[in-house]
C-alpha positions in Angstrom: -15.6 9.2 -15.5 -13.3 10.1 -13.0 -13.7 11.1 -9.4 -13.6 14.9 -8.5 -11.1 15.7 -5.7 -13.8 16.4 -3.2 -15.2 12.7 -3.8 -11.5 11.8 -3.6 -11.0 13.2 -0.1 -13.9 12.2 1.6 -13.1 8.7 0.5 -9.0 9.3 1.5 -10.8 10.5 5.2 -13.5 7.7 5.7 -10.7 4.7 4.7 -7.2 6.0 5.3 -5.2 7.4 8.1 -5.9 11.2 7.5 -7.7 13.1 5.0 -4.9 13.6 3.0 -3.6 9.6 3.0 -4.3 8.6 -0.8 -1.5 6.3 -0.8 -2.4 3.6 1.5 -3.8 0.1 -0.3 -7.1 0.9 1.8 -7.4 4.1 0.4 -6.5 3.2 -3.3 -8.8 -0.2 -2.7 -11.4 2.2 -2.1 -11.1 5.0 -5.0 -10.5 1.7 -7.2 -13.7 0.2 -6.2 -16.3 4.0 -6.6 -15.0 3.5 -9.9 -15.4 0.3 -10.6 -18.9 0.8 -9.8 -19.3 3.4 -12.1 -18.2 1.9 -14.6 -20.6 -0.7 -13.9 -23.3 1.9 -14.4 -21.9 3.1 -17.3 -21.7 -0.1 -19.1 -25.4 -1.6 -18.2 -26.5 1.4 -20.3 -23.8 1.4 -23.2 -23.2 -2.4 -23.9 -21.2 -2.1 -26.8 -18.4 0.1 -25.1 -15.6 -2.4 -25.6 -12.7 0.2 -25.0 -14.3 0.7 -21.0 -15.5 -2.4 -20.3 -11.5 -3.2 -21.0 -10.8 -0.5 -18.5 -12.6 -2.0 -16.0 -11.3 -5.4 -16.2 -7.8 -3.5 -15.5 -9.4 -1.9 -12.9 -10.5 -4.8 -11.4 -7.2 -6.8 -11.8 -5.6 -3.7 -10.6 -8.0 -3.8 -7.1 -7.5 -7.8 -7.1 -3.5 -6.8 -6.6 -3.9 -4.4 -4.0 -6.2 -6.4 -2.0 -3.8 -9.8 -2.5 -1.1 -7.3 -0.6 -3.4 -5.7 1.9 -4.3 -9.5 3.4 -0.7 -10.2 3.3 0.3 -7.0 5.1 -2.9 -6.7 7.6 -5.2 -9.8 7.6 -7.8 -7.4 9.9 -7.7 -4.1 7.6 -8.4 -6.5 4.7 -11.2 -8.1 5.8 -13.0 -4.6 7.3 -11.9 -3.3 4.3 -14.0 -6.1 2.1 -16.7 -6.3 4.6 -17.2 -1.9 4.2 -17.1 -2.1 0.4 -18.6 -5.4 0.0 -15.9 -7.0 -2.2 -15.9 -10.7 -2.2 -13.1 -12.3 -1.4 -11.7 -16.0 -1.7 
């Protein structure tokens, strides 16, 4: 389920600084949420996969963190960065 490098990339140059900028909260916030999604997918089909569906709650909590210190740290980049990905926010 995870993402090839060449997903990972194009996602590091649509969101981050440069291409190679995986580090950033944007960046990570991004690559967090392509797998989220996945995961969605994945579990719509398999309902009883308890062992994922608790990998995506981290997942989630994990996004929830990164997105708490984004607004702190750049109130703009956090909400362009919920508005692209369509996160809701509080």
């Amino acid at each position: 389920m995870a993402l090839d490098s060449a997903k990972k990339l194009e996602i590091a140059a649509e969101y981050g600084s440069s291409a190679t900028d995986t580090g950033s909260p944007a960046v990570q916030i991004a690559l967090l949420t392509f797998r989220i999604r996945e995961l969605t997918e994945h579990l719509k089909i398999n309902k009883k996969d308890h062992s994922s569906r608790l990998g995506l709650l981290k997942l989630v909590s994990q996004r929830k963190r990164l997105m708490k210190y984004l607004k702190r740290q750049d109130y703009a980049k956090h909400n362009d960065i919920a508005a692209k990905l369509s996160i809701r926010i509080k």
